[in-house]
N, CA, C and O of each residue as an XYZ file, in Angstrom:
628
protein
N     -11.765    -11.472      6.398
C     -11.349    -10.739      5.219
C     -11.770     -9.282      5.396
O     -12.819     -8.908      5.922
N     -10.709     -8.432      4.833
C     -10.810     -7.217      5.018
C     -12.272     -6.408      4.021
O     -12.713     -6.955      3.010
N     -12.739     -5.291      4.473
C     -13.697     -4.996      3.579
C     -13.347     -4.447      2.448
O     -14.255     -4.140      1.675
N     -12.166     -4.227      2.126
C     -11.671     -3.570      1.083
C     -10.920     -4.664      0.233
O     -10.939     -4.362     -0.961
N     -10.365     -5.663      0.455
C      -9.604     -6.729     -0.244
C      -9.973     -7.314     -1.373
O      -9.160     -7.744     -2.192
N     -11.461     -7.388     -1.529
C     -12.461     -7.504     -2.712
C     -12.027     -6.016     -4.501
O     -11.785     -6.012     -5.708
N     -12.237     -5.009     -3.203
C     -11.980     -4.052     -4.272
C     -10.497     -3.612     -4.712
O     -10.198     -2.897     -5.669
N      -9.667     -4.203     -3.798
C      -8.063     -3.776     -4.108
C      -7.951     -4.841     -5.120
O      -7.494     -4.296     -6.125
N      -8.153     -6.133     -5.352
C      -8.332     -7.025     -6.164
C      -8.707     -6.960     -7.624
O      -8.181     -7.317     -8.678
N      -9.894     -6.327     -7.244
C     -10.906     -5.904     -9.040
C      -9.519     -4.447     -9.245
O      -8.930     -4.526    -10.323
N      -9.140     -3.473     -8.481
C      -8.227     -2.717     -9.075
C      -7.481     -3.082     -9.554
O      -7.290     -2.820    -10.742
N      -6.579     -3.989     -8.732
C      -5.618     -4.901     -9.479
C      -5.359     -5.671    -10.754
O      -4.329     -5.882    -11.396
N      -6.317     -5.939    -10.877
C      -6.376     -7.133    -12.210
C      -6.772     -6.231    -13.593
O      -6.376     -6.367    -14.750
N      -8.211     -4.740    -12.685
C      -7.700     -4.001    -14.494
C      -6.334     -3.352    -14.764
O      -5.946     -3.105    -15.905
N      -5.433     -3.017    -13.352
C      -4.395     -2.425    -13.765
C      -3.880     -3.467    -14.320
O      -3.493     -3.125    -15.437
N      -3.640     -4.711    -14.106
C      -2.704     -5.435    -15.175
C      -3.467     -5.605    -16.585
O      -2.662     -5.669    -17.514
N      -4.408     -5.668    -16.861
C      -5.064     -5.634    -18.097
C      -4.637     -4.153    -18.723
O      -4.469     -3.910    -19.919
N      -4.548     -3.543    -17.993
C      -4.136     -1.761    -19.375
C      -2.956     -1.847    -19.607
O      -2.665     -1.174    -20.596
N      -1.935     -2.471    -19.070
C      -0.128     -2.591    -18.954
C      -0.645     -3.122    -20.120
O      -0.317     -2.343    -21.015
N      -1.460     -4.296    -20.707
C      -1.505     -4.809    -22.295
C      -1.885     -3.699    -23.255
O      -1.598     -3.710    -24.453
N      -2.368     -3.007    -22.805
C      -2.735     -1.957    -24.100
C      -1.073     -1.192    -24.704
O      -0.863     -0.742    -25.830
N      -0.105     -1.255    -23.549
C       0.797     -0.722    -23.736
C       1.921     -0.991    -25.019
O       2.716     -0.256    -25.606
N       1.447     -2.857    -25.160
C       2.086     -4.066    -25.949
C       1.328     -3.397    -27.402
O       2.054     -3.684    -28.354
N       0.482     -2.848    -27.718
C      -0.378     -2.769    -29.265
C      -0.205     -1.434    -29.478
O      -0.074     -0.721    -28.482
N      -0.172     -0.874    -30.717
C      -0.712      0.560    -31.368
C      -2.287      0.739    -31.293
O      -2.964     -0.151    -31.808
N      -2.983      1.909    -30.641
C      -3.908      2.068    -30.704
C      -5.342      1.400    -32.295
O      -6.469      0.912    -32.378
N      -4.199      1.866    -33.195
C      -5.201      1.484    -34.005
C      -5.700      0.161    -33.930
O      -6.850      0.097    -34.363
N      -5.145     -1.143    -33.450
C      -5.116     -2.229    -33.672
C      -6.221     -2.650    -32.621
O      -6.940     -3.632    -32.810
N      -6.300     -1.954    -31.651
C      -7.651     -2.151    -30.179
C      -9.004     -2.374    -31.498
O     -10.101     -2.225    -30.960
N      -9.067     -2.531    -32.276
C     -10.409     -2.888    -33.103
C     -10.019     -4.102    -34.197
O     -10.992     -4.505    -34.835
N      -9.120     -4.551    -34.413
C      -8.240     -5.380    -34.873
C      -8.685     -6.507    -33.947
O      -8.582     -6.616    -32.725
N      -9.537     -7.815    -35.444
C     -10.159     -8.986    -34.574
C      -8.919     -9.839    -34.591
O      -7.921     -9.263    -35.025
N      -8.831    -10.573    -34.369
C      -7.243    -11.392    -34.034
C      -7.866    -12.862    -34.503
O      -8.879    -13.343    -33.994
N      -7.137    -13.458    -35.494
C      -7.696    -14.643    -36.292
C      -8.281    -15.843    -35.211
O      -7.379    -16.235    -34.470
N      -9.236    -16.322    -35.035
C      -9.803    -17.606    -34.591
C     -10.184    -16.550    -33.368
O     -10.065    -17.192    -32.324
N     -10.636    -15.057    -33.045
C     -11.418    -15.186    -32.207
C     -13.060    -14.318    -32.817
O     -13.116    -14.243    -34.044
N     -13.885    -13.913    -32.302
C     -14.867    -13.453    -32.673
C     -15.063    -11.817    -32.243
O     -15.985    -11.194    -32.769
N     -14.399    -11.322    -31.526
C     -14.068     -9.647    -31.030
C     -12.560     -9.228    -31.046
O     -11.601     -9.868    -31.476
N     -12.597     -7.949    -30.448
C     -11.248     -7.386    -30.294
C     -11.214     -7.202    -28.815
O     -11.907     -7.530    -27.852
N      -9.593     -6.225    -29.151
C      -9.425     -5.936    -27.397
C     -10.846     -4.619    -27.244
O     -11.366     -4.777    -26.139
N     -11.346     -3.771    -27.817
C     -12.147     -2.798    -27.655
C     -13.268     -3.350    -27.189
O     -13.868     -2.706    -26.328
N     -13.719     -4.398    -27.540
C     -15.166     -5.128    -27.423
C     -15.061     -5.585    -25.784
O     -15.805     -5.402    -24.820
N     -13.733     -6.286    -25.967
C     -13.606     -6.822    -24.051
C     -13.171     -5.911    -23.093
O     -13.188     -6.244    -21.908
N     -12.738     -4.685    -23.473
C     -12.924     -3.558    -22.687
C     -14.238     -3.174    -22.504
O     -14.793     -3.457    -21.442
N     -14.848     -2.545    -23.412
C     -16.366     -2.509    -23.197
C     -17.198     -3.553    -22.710
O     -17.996     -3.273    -21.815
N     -17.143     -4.679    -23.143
C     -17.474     -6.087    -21.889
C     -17.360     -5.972    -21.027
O     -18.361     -6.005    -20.311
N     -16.062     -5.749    -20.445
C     -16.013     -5.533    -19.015
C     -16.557     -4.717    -18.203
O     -16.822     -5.143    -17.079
N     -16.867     -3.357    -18.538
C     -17.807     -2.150    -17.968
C     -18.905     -2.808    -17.802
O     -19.478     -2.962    -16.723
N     -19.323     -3.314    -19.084
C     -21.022     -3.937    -19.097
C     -21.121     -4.272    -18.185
O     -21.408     -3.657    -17.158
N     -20.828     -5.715    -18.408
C     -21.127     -6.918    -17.535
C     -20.933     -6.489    -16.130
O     -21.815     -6.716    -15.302
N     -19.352     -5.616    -15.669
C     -19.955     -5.347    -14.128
C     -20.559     -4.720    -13.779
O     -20.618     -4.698    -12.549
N     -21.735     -3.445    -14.787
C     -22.562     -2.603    -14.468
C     -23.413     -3.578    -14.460
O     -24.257     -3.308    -13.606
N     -23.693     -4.804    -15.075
C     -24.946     -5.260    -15.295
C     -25.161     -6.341    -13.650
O     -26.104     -6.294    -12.860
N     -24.119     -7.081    -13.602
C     -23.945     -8.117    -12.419
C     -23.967     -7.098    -11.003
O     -24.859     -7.279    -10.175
N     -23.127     -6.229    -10.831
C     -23.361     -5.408     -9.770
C     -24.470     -4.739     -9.156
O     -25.191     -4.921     -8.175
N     -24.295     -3.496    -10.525
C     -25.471     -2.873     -9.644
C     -27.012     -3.588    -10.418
O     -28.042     -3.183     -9.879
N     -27.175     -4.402    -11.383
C     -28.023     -5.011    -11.659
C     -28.724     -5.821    -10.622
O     -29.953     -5.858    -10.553
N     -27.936     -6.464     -9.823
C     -28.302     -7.736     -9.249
C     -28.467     -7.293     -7.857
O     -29.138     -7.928     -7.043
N     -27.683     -5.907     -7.517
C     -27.798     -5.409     -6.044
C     -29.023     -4.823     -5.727
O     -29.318     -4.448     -4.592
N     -29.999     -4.705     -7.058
C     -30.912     -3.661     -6.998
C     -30.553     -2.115     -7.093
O     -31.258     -1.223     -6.623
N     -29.765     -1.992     -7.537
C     -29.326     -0.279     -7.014
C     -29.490     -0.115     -9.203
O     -29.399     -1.019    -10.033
N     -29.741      1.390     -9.418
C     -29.655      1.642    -11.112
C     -28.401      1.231    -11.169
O     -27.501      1.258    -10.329
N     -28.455      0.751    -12.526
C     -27.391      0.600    -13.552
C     -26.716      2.001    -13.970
O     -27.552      2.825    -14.343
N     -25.408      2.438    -13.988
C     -24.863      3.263    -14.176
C     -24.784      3.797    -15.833
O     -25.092      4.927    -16.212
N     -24.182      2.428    -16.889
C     -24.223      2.577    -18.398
C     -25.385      3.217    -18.768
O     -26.351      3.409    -18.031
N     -25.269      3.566    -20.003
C     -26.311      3.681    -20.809
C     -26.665      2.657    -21.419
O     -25.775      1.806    -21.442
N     -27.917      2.278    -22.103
C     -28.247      1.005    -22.650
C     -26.695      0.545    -24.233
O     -26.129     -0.486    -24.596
N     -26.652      1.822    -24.598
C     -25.975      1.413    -26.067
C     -24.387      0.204    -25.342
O     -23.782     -0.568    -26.085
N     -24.123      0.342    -24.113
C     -23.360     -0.449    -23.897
C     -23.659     -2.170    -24.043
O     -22.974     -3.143    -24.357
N     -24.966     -1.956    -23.661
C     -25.013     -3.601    -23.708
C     -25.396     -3.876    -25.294
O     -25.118     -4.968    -25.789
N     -26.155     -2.665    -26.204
C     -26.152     -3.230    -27.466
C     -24.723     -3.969    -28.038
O     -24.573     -4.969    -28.740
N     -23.591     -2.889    -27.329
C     -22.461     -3.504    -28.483
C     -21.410     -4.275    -27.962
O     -20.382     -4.568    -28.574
N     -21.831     -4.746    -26.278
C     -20.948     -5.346    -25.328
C     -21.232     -6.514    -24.683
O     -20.445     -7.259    -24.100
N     -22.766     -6.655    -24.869
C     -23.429     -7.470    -23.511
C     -22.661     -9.264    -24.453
O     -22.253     -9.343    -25.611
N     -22.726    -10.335    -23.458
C     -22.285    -11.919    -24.081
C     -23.343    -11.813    -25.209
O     -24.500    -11.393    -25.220
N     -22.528    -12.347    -26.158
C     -22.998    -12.874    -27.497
C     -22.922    -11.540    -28.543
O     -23.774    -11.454    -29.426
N     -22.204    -10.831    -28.453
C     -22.109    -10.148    -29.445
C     -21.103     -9.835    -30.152
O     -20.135    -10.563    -29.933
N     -20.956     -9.106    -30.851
C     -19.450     -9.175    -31.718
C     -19.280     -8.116    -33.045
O     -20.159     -8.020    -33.901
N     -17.835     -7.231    -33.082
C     -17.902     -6.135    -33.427
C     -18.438     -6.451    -35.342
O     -18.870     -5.614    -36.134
N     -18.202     -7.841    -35.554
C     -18.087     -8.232    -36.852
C     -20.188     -7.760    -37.205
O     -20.537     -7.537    -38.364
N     -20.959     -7.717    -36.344
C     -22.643     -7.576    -36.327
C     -22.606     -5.897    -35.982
O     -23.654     -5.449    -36.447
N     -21.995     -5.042    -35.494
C     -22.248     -4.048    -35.092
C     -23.047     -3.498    -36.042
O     -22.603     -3.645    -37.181
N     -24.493     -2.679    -35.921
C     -24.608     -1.366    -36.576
C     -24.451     -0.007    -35.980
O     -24.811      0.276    -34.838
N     -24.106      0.501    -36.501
C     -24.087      2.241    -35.747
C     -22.557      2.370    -35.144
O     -21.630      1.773    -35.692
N     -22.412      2.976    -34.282
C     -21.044      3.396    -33.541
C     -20.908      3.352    -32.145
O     -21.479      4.086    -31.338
N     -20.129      2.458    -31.915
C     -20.046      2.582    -30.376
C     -19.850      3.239    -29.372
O     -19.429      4.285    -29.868
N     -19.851      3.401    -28.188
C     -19.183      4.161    -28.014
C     -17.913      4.198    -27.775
O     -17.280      3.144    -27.716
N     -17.240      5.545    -27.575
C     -16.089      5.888    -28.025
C     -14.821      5.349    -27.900
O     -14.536      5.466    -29.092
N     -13.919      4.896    -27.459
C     -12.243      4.240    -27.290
C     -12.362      4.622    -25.928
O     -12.496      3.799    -25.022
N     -12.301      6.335    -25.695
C     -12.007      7.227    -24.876
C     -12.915      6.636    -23.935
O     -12.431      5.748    -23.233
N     -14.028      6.905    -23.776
C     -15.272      7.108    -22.973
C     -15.277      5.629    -22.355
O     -15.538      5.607    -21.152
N     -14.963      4.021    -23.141
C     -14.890      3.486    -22.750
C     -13.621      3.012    -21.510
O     -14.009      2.250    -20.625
N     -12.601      3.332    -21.491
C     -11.501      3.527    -21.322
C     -11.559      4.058    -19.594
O     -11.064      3.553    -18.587
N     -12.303      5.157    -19.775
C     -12.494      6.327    -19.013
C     -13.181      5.513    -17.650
O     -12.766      5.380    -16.499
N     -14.626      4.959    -18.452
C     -15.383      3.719    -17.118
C     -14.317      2.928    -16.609
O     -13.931      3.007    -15.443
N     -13.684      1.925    -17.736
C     -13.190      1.006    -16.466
C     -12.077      1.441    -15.869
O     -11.518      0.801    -14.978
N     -11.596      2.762    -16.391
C     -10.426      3.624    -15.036
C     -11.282      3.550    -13.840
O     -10.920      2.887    -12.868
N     -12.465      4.232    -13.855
C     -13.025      4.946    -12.571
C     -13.955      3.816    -12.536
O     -14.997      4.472    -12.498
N     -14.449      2.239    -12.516
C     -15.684      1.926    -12.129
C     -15.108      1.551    -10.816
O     -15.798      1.759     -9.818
N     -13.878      0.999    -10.683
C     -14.043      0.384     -9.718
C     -14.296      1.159     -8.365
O     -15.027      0.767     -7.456
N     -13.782      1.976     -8.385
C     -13.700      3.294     -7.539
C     -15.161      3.724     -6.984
O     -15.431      4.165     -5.867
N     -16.042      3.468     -8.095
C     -17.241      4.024     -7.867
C     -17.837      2.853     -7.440
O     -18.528      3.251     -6.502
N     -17.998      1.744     -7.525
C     -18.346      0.654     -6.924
C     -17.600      0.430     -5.756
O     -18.298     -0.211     -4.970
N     -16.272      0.724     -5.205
C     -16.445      0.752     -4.027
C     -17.192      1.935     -3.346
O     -18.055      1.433     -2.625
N     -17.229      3.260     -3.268
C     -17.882      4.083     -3.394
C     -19.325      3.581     -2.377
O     -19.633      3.600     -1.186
N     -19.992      3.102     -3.816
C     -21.237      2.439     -3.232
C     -21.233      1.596     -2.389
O     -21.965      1.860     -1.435
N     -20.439      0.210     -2.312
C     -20.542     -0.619     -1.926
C     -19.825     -1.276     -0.823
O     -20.275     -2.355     -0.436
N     -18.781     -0.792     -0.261
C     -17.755     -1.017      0.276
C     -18.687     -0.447      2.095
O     -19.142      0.654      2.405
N     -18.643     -1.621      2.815
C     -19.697     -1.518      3.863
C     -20.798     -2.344      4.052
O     -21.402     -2.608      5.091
N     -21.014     -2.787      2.697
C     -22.427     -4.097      2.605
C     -22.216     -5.324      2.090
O     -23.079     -6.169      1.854
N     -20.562     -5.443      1.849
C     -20.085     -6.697      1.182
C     -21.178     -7.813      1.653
O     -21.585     -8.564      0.766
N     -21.716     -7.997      3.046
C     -22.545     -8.671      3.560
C     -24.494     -8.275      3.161
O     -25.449     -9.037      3.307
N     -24.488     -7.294      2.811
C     -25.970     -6.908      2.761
C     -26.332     -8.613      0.991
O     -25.609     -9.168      0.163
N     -27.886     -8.670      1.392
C     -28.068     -9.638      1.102
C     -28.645     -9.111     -1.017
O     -29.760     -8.590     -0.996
N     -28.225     -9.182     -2.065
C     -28.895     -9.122     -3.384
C     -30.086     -9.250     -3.664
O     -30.752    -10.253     -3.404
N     -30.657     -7.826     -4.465
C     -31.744     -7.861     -4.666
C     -32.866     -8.529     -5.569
O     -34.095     -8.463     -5.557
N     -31.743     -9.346     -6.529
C     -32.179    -10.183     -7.301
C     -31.895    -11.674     -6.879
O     -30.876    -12.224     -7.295
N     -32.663    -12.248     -6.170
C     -31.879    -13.696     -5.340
C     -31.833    -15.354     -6.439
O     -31.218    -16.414     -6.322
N     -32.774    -14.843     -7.401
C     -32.684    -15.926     -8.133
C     -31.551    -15.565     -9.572
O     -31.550    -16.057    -10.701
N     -30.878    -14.776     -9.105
C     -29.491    -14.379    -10.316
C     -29.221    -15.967    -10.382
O     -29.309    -16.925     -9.614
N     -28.661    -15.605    -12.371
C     -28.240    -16.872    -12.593
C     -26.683    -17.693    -11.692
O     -26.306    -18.854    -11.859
N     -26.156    -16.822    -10.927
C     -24.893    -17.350    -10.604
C     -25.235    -18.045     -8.513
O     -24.552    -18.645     -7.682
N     -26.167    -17.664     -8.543
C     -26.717    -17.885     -7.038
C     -26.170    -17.372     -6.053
O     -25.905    -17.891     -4.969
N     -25.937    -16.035     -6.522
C     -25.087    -15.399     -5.455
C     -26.217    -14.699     -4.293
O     -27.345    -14.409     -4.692
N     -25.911    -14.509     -3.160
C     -26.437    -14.060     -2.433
C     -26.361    -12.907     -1.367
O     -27.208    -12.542     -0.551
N     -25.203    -12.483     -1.597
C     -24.423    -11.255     -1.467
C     -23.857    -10.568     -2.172
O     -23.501    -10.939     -3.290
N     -23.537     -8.899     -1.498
C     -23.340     -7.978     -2.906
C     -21.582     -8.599     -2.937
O     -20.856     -8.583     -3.931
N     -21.205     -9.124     -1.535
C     -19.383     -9.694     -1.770
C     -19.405    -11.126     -3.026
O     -18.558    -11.516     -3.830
N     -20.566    -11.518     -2.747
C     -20.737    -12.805     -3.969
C     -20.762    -12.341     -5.617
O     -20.306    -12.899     -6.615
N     -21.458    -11.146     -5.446
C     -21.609    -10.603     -6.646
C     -19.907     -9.732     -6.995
O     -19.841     -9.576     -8.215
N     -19.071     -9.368     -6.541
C     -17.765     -8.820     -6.784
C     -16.928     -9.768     -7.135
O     -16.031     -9.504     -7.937
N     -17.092    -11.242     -6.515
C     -16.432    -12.488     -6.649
C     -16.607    -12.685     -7.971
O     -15.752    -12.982     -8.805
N     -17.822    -12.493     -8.126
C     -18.501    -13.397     -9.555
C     -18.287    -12.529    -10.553
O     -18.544    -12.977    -11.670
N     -17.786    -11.109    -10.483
C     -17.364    -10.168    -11.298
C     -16.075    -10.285    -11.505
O     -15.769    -10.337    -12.696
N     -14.945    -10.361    -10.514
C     -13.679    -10.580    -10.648
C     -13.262    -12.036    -11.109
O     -12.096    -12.345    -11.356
N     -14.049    -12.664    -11.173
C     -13.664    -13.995    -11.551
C     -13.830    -13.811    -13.160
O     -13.080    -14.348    -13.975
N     -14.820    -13.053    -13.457
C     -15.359    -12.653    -15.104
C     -14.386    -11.887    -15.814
O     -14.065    -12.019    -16.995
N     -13.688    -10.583    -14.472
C     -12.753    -10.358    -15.463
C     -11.718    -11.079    -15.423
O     -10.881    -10.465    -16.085
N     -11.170    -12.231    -14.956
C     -10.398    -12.597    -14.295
C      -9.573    -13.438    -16.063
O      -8.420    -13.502    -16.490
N     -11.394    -14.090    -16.772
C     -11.248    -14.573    -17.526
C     -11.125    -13.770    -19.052
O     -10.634    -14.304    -20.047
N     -11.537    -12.734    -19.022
C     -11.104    -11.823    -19.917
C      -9.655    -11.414    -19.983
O      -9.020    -11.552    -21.028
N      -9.083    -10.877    -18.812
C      -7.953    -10.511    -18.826
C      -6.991    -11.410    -19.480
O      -5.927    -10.969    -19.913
N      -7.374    -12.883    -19.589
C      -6.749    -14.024    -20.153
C      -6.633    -13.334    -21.528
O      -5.640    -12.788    -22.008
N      -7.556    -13.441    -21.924
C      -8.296    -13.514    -23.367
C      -7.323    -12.516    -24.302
O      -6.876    -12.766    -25.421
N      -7.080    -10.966    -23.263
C      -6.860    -10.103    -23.504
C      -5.246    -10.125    -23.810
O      -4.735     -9.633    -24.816
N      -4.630    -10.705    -22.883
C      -3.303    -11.407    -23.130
C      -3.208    -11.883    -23.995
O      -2.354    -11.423    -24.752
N      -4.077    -13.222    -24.511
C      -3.832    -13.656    -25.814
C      -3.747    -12.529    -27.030
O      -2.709    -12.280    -27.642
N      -4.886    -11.967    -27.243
C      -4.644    -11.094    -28.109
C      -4.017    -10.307    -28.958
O      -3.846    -10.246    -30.176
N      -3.554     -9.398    -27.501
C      -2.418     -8.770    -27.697
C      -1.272     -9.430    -28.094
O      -0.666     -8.952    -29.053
N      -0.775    -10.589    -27.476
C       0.283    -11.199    -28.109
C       0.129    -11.367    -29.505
O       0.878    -10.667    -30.188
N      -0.908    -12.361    -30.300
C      -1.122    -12.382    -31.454
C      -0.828    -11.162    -32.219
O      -0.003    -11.302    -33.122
N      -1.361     -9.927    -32.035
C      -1.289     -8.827    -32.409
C      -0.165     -8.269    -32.278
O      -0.035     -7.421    -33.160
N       0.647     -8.323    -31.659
C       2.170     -7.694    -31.356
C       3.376     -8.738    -32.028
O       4.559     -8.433    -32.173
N       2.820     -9.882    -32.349
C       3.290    -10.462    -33.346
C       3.125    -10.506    -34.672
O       3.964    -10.818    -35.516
N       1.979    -10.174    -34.828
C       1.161     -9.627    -36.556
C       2.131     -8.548    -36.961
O       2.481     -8.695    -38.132
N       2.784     -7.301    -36.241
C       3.074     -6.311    -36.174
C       4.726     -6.689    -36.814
O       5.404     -6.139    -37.682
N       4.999     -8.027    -35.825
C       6.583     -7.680    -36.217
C       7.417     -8.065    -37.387
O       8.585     -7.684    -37.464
C-alpha cells in the first residue's frame, strides 16, 4: 500500500461529507433532527475533535485544537447541554478543510513508526492504525450525516 492511500481516503470521504452541506440552508447546520441527540454542526466539530484527539493524541505529538473543542464535541455530548458558545460555523469548517492536509503534513512517512500511547483504547499500534481507526470514525459519521440532512431537506419541503 501506497504511503499516501490512507490520506487520499480521509480526503475523500470529508469531500463527500461537505457535498451534504450543499442539500441544507445554513441555518439548519444547528437544527437537531427528531430521534437524534446533535446536529450536523456538532458532527462536524466531532470530527476535528476526535481526529485531533486519536491522531496526534495517541501519536504523542501536541494536539492541534484548543481544549473548547472537546468541551462541545468530544463522545457524549450534545448541543441540547451546551453552555457558552462554540466555536464558530466558520472556524470549524475551516479545520476539517485543512486537517487532513496537515496530518499528512506530519505524518505521511511514519505510517509505520510505532504510537506513543500503546495501551490506546482501540489497540492500535501504528500511527497507519491510528488513520484507519480515524477513517473508519468518520466513516461512521458521514452516515449519520446523510441521514440528517435528508430528514432536514425533507422538513424543508
Amino acid at each position: 500500500m501506497s504511503n499516501t492511500f490512507i490520506f487520499d481516503w480521509l480526503a475523500r470521504n470529508r469531500q463527500n461529507m461537505l457535498k451534504h452541506l450543499d442539500r441544507i440552508p445554513t441555518e439548519q447546520l444547528k437544527v437537531i433532527p427528531e430521534d437524534f441527540n446533535n446536529n450536523i454542526y456538532w458532527q462536524f466539530g466531532h470530527i476535528v475533535m476526535v481526529a485531533d484527539s486519536i491522531i496526534y493524541g495517541f501519536s504523542g505529538q501536541t494536539r492541534k485544537l484548543p481544549q473548547t473543542y472537546a468541551t462541545f464535541f468530544a463522545p457524549n455530548t450534545r448541543p441540547s447541554e451546551w453552555h457558552g458558545e462554540p466555536p464558530a460555523w466558520e472556524e470549524v469548517l475551516s479545520v476539517f478543510n485543512s486537517q487532513i492536509d496537515e496530518l499528512r503534513a506530519a505524518f505521511e512517512g511514519k505510517l509505520n513508526d510505532p504510537v506513543a500511547v500503546a495501551d490506546n483504547f482501540a489497540g492500535a499500534k501504528t500511527i497507519h492504525d491510528l488513520l484507519e481507526l480515524n477513517l473508519a470514525h468518520e466513516a461512521s459519521h458521514s452516515g449519520m450525516i446523510n441521514a440528517m440532512t435528508r430528514l432536514l431537506k425533507r422538513a424543508t419541503v
